[in-house]
TORKOL-4160 file (C-alpha; in steps of 0.2 Angstrom, whole numbers, padded with zeros to 4 digits, m for minus):
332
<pt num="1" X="0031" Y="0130" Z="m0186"/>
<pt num="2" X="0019" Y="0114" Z="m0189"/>
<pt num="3" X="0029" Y="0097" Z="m0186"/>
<pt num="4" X="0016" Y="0085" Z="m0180"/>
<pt num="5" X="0016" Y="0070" Z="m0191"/>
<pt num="6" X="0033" Y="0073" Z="m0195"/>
<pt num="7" X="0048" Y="0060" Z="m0193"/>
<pt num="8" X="0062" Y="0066" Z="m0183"/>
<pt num="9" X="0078" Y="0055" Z="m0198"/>
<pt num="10" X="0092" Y="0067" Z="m0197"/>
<pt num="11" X="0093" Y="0086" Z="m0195"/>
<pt num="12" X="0095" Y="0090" Z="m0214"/>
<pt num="13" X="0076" Y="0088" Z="m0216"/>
<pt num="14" X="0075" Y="0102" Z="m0205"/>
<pt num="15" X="0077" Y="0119" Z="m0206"/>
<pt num="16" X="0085" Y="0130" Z="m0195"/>
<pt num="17" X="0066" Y="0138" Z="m0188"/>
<pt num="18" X="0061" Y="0120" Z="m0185"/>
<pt num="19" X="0076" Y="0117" Z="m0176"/>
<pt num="20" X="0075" Y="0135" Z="m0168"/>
<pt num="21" X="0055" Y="0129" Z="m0163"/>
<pt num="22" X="0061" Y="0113" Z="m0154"/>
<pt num="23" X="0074" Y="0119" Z="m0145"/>
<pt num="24" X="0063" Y="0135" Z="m0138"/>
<pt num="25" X="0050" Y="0120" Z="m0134"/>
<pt num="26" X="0064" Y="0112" Z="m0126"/>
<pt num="27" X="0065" Y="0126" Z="m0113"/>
<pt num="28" X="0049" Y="0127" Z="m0110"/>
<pt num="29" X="0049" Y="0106" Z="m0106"/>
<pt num="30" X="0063" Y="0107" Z="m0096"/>
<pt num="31" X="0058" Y="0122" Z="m0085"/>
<pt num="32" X="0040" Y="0114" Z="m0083"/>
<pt num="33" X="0049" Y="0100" Z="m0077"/>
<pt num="34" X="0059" Y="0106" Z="m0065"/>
<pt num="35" X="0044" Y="0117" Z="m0056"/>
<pt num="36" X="0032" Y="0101" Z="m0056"/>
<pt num="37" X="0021" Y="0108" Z="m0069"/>
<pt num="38" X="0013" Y="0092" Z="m0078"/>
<pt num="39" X="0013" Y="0093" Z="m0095"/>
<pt num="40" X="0003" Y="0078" Z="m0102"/>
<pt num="41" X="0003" Y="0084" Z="m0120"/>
<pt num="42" X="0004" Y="0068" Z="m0128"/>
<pt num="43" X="m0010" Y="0056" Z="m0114"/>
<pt num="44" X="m0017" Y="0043" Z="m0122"/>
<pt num="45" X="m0005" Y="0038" Z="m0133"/>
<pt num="46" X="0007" Y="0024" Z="m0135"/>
<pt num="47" X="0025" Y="0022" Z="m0143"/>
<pt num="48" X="0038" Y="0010" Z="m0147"/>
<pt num="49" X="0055" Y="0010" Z="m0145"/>
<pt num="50" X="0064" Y="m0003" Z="m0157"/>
<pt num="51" X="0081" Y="m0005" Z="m0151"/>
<pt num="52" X="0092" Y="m0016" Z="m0162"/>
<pt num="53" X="0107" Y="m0008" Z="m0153"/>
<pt num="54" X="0109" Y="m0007" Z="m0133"/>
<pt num="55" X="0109" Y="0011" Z="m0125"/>
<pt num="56" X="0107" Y="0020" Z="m0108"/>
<pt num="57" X="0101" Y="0038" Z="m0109"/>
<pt num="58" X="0091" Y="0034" Z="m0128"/>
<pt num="59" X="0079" Y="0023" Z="m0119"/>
<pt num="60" X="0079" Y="0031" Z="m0101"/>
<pt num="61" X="0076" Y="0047" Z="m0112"/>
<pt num="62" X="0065" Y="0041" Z="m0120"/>
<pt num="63" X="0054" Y="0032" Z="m0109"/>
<pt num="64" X="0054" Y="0045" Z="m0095"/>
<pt num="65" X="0049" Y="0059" Z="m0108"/>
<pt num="66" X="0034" Y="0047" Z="m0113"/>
<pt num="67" X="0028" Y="0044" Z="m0095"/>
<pt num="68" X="0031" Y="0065" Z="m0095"/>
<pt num="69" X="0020" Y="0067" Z="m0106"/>
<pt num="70" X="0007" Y="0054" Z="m0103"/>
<pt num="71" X="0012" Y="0040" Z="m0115"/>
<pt num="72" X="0015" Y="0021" Z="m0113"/>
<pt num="73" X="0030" Y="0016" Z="m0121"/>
<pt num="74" X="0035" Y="m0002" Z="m0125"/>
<pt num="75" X="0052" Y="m0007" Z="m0127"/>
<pt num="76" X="0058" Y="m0020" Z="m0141"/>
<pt num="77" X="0076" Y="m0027" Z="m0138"/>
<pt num="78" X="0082" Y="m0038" Z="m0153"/>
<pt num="79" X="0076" Y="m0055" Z="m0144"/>
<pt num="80" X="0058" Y="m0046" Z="m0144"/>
<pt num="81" X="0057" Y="m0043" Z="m0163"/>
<pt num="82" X="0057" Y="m0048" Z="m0180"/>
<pt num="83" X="0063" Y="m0032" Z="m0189"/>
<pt num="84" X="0072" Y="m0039" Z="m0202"/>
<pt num="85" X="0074" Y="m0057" Z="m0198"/>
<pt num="86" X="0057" Y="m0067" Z="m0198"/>
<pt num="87" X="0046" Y="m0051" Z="m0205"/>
<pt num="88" X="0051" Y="m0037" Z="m0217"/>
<pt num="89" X="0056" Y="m0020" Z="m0210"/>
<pt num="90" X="0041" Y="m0013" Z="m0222"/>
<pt num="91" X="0029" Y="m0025" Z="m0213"/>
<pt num="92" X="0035" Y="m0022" Z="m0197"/>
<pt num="93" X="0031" Y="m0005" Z="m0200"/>
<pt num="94" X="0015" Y="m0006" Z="m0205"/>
<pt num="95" X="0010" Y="m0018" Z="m0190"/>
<pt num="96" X="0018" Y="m0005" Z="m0180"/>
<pt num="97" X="0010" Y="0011" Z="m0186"/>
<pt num="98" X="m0006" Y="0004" Z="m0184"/>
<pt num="99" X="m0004" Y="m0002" Z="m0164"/>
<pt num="100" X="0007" Y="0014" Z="m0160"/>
<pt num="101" X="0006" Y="0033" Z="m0161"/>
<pt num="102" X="0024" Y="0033" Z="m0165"/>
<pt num="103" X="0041" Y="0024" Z="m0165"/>
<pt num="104" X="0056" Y="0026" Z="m0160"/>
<pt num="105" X="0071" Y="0013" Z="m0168"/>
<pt num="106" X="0089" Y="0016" Z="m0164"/>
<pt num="107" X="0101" Y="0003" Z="m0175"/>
<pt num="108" X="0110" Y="0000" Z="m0190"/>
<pt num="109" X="0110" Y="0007" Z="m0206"/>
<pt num="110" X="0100" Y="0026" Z="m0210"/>
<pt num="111" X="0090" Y="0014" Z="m0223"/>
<pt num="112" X="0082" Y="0005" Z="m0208"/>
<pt num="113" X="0074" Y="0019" Z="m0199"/>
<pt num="114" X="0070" Y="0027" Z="m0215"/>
<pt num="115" X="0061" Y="0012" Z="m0220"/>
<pt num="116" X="0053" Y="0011" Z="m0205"/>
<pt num="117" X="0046" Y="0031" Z="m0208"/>
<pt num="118" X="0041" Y="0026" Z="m0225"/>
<pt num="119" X="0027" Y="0013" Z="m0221"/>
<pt num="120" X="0023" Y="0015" Z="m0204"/>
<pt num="121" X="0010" Y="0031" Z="m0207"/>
<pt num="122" X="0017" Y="0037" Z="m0189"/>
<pt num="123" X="0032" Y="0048" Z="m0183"/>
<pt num="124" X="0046" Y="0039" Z="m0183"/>
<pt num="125" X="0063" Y="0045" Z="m0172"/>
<pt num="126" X="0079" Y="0040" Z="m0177"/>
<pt num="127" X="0087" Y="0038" Z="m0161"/>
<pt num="128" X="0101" Y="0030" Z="m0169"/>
<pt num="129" X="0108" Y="0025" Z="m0185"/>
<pt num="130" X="0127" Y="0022" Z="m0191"/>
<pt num="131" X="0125" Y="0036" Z="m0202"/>
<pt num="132" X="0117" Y="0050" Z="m0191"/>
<pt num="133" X="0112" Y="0055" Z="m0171"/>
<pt num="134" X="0101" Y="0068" Z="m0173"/>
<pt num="135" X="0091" Y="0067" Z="m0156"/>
<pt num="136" X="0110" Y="0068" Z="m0147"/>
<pt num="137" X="0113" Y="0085" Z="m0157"/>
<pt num="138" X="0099" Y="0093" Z="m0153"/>
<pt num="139" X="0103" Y="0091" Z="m0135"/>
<pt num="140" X="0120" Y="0096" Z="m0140"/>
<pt num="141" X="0114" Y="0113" Z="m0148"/>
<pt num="142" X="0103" Y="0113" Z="m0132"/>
<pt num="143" X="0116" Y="0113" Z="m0120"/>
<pt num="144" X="0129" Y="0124" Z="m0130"/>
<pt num="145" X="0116" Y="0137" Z="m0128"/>
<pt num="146" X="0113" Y="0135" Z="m0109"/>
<pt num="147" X="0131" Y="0139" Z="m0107"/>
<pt num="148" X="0134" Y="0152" Z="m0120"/>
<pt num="149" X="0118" Y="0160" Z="m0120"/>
<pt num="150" X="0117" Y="0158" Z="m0137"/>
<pt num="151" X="0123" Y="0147" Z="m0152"/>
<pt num="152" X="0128" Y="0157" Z="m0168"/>
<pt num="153" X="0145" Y="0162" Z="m0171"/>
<pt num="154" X="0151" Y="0149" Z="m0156"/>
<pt num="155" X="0164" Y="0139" Z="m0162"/>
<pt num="156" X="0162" Y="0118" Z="m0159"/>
<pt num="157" X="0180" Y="0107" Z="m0161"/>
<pt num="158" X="0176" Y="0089" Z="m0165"/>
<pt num="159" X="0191" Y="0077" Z="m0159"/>
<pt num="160" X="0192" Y="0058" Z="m0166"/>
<pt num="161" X="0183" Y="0047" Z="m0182"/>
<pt num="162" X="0172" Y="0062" Z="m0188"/>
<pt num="163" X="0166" Y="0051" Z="m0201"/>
<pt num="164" X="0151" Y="0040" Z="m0192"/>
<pt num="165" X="0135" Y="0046" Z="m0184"/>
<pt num="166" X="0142" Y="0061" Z="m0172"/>
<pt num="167" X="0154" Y="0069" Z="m0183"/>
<pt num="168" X="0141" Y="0067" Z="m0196"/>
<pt num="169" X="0126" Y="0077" Z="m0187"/>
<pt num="170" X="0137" Y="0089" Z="m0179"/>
<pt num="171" X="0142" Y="0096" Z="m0194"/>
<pt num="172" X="0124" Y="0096" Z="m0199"/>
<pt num="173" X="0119" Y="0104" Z="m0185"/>
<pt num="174" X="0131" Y="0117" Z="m0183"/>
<pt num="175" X="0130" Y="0123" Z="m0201"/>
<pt num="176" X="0111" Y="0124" Z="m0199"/>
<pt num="177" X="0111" Y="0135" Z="m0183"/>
<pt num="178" X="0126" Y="0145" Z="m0186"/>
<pt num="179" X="0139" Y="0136" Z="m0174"/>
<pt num="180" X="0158" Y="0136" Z="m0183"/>
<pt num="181" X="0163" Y="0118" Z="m0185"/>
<pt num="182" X="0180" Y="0110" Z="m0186"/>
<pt num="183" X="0183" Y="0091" Z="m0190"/>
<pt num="184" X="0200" Y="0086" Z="m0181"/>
<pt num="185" X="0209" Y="0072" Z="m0184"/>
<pt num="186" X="0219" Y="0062" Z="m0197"/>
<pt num="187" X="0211" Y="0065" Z="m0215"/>
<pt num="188" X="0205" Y="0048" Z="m0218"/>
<pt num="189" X="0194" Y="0052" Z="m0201"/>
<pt num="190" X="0185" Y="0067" Z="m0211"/>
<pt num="191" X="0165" Y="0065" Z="m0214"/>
<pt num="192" X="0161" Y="0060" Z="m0233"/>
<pt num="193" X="0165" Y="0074" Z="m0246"/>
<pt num="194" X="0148" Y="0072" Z="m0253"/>
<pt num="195" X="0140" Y="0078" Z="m0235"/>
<pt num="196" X="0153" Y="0093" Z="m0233"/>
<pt num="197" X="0149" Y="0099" Z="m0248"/>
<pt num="198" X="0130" Y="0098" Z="m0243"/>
<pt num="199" X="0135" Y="0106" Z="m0227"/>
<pt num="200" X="0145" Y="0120" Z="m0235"/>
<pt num="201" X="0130" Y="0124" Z="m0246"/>
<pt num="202" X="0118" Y="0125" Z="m0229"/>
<pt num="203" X="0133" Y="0136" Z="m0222"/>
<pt num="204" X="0132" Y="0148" Z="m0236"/>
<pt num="205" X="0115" Y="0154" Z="m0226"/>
<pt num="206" X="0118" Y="0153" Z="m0209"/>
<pt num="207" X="0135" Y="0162" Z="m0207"/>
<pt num="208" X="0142" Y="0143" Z="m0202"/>
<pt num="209" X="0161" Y="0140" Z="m0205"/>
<pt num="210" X="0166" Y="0122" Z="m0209"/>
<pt num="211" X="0185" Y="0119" Z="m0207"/>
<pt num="212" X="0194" Y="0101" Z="m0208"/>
<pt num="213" X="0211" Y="0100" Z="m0197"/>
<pt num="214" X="0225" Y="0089" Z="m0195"/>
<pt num="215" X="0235" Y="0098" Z="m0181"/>
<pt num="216" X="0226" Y="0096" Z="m0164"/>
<pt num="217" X="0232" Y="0111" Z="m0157"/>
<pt num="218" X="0227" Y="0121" Z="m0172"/>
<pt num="219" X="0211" Y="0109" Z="m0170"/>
<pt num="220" X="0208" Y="0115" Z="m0153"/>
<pt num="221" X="0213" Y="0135" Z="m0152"/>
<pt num="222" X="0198" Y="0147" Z="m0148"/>
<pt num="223" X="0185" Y="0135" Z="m0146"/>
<pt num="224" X="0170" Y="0137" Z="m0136"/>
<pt num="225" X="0167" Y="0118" Z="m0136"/>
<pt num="226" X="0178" Y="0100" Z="m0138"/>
<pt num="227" X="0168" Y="0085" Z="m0141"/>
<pt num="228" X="0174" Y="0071" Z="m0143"/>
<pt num="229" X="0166" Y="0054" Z="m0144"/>
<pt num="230" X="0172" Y="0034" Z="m0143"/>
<pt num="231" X="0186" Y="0028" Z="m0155"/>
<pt num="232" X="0177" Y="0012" Z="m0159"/>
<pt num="233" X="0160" Y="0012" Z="m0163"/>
<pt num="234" X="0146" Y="m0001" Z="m0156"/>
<pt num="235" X="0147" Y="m0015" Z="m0168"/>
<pt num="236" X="0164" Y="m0013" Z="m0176"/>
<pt num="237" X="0176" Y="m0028" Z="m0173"/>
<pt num="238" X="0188" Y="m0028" Z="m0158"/>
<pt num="239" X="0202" Y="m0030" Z="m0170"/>
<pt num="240" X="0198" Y="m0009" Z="m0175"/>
<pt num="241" X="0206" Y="m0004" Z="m0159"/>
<pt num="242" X="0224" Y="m0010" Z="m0165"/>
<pt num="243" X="0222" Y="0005" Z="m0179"/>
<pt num="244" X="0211" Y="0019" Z="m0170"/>
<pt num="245" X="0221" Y="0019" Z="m0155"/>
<pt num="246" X="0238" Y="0022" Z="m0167"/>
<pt num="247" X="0227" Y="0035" Z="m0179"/>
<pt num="248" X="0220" Y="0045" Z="m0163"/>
<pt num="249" X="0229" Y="0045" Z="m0149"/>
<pt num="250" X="0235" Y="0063" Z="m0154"/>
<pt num="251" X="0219" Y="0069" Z="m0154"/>
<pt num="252" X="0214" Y="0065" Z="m0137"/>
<pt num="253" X="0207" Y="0075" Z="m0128"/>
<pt num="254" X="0218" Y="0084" Z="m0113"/>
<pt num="255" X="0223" Y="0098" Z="m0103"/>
<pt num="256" X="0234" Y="0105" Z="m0115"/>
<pt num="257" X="0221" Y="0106" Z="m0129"/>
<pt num="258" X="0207" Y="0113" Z="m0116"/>
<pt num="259" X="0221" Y="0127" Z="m0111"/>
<pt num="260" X="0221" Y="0129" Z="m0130"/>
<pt num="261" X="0205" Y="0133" Z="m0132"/>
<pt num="262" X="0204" Y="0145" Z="m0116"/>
<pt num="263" X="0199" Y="0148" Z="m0099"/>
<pt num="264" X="0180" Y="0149" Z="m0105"/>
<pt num="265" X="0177" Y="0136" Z="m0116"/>
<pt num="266" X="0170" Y="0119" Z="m0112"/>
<pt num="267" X="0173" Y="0101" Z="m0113"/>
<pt num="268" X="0159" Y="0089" Z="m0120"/>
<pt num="269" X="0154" Y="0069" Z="m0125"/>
<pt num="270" X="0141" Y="0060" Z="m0131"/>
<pt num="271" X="0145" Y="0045" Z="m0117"/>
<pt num="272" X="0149" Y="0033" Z="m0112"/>
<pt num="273" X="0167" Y="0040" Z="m0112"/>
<pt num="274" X="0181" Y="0030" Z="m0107"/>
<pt num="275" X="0191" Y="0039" Z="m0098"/>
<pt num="276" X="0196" Y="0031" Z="m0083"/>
<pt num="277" X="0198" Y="0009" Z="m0078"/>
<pt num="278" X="0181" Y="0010" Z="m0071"/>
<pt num="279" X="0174" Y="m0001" Z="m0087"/>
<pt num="280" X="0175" Y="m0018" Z="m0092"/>
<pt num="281" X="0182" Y="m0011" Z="m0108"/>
<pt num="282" X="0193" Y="0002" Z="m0101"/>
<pt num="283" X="0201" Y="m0011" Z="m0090"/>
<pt num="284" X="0203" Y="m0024" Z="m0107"/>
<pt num="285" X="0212" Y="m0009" Z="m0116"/>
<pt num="286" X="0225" Y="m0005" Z="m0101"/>
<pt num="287" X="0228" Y="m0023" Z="m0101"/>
<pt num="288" X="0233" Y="m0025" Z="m0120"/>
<pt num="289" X="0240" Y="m0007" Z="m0123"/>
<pt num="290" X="0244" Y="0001" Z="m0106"/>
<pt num="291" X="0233" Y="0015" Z="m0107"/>
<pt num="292" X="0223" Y="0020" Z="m0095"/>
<pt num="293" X="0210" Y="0033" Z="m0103"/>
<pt num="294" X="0206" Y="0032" Z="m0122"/>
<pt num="295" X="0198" Y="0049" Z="m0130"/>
<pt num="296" X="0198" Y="0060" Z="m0115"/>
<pt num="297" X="0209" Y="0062" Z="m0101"/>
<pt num="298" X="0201" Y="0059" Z="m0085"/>
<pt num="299" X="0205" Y="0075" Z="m0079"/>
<pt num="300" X="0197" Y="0084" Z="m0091"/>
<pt num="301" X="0182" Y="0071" Z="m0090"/>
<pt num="302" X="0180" Y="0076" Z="m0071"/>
<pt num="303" X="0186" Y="0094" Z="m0072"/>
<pt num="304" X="0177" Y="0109" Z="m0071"/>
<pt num="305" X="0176" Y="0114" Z="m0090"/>
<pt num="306" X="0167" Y="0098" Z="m0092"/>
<pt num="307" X="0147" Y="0100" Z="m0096"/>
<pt num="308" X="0144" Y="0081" Z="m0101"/>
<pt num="309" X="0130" Y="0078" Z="m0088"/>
<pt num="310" X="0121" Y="0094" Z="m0093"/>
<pt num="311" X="0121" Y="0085" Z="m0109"/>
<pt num="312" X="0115" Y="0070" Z="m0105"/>
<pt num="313" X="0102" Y="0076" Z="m0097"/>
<pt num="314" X="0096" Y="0086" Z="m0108"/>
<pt num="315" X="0093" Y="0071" Z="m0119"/>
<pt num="316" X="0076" Y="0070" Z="m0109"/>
<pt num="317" X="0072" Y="0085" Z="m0112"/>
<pt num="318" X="0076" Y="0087" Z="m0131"/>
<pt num="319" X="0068" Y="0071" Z="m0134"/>
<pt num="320" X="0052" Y="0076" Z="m0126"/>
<pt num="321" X="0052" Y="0090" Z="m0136"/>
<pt num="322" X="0053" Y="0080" Z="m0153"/>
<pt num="323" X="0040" Y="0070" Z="m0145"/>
<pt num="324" X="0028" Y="0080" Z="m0141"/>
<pt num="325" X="0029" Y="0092" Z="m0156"/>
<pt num="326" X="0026" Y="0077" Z="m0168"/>
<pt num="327" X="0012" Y="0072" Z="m0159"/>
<pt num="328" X="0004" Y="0085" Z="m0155"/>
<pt num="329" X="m0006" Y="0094" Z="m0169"/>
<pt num="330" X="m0008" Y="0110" Z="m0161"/>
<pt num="331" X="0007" Y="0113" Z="m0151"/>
<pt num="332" X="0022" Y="0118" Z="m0163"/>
C-alpha cells in the first residue's frame, strides 16, 4: 500500500487497506519503541507543525514521533505566523512546502488544512479541524483493537454533540473498518445527514452498522466502547454552556450506562476530560452550575474500565506511523 506523498485530511480519502497498512505500522512503531529499537525512518528531514489552535498530546505527539524518527520539527503558535492574516493560506503553503518535508496544521475550518495540502507539494496532516480529527481516530481504532484483539463487528457508543470533529471521524472510521457505531444524544446533536448518508454507503461494504439514539440506556447497551468527548468545543463562546449542559446532561457518562454496556466493555475520551474540579474550567462550571464533573463521571474517568491513557498514548504512536509512511517512499 504506497502512501508516501500523500496528505493524511480526514479518513474518507482512505480506504479501509490503507487504514488496515497504518495501523499494522503502528504496531510495529510502537513495539520498536518500547524494546529501544531506533527507527530513524524519516533523518534528515524537517516538519512543521502550524497550530492555530492550543493542544497537549497533538504537538507532544507529534514532536516526539519526529525526533523518533530523526526529523526536526518547528513549531508555529498563532503569534509566530501569518496563516491568514498578513499572507494568504495558499502562499503560506507554498513557502512552507519548499522549507519543510511536511506539515502539520491543527485549527479552524477543514478548508484551511485542505488549502494548505493543495499548494504546499508536501504531506500535509490534519491534526485538527472543526470538521474532522482523523489522527485521534486512528489512535482510537488503534487502541480498540489492543483491547479487543480485533476491530470488526466491535460495537462503539458515542455520548454528546456528535455533530463536530469527533463524532464526525468516528463514524467515518468505524464504518470504514467494520466497527458498529451509535450516535447518542438529542437529535439536533446527530452529525450532518449528508455524511451519514456517505457513511452508510461506506457501511454497505464493511459490514459497519450505523445507528442514531436518543435514549442513553438504549444508547449504551452491549457496547464494547463509550466515548464521549467535551460538551463545548475550543473556540465556541462561553455563553454555549447554558444550552449544552441542559441538552447533555443525560448522556453523561456513568456507572450506570457502563453497567449497561457490561462487565467487558470499555470506557474512553479524546481528552482533556472534565471530570473532576481539578481545572480552571471545571472549578468555573461548579461555581455557576453546581456541578462537579461535566461528560463523564469521575468514577468512571478513574475506574478500571477506563482505557483513556492507552489512548493518548497511542497518539504518538499512530502519528509516527502517518509520519513515516507519507515520508518515506519505500516503507508502506
Amino acid at each position: 500500500m504506497k502512501l508516501y506523498g500523500k496528505s493524511f485530511l480526514t479518513l474518507l480519502d482512505y480506504t479501509a487497506d490503507e487504514i488496515r497498512s497504518l495501523l499494522d505500522l503502528t504496531a510495529d512503531l510502537k513495539q520498536k519503541k518500547q524494546a529501544g529499537v531506533p527507527h530513524r525512518l524519516c533523518a534528515g528531514q524537517s516538519i512543521a507543525l502550524v497550530f492555530e489552535k492550543a493542544s497537549t498530546r497533538t504537538r507532544c505527539a507529534f514532536e516526539v514521533a519526529a525526533a523518533d524518527l530523526g526529523m526536526h520539527p518547528v513549531y508555529l503558535d498563532p503569534a509566530s505566523s501569518q496563516l491568514g492574516k498578513k499572507e494568504s493560506i495558499a502562499d503560506t503553503a507554498r513557502v512552507l512546502g519548499r522549507m519543510f518535508d511536511g506539515i502539520e496544521y491543527r485549527g479552524f475550518e477543514q478548508a484551511r488544512v485542505e488549502d494548505l495540502a493543495r499548494y504546499a507539494g508536501v504531506p500535509v496532516w490534519n491534526g485538527l479541524t472543526n470538521e474532522y480529527h482523523p489522527t485521534q481516530v486512528l489512535a482510537d481504532l488503534f487502541t480498540m483493537e489492543e483491547h479487543f484483539k480485533g476491530l470488526k463487528g466491535r460495537k462503539l457508543s458515542y455520548f454528546g454533540d456528535a455533530r463536530f470533529n469527533m463524532g464526525n471521524s468516528l463514524m467515518i472510521g468505524c464504518a470504514k473498518m467494520g466497527v458498529h457505531f451509535t450516535a447518542c444524544a438529542p437529535e439536533k446533536y446527530f452529525p450532518n445527514p449528508e455524511l451519514i448518508a456517505r457513511c452508510r454507503r461506506i457501511a454497505e461494504g464493511s459490514g459497519a452498522i450505523l445507528s442514531f439514539e436518543t435514549d442513553p440506556m438504549k444508547g449504551a447497551r452491549g457496547a464494547d466502547v463509550l466515548y464521549t468527548d467535551v460538551w463545548v468545543s475550543m473556540g465556541e463562546p462561553e455563553e454555549v454552556w447554558n444550552e449544552r449542559i441542559a441538552d447533555l446532561m443525560p448522556y453523561r457518562v456513568t456507572r450506570q450506562l457502563m453497567e449497561a454496556a457490561g462487565k467487558e466493555s470499555r470506557f474512553m475520551h479524546c481528552l482533556p476530560a472534565f471530570h473532576d474540579l481539578n481545572t480552571g474550567t471545571g472549578m468555573a462550571i461548579y461555581e455557576k452550575y453546581g456541578l462537579d464533573c461535566m461528560e463523564v463521571a469521575d468514577e468512571v474517568f478513574e475506574g478500571p474500565a477506563s482505557i483513556v491513557f492507552d489512548e493518548a498514548e497511542n497518539r504518538l504512536h499512530t502519528i509516527k506511523a502517518v509520519m513515516a509512511a507519507t515520508l518515506t517512499s519505500d516503507l508502506v
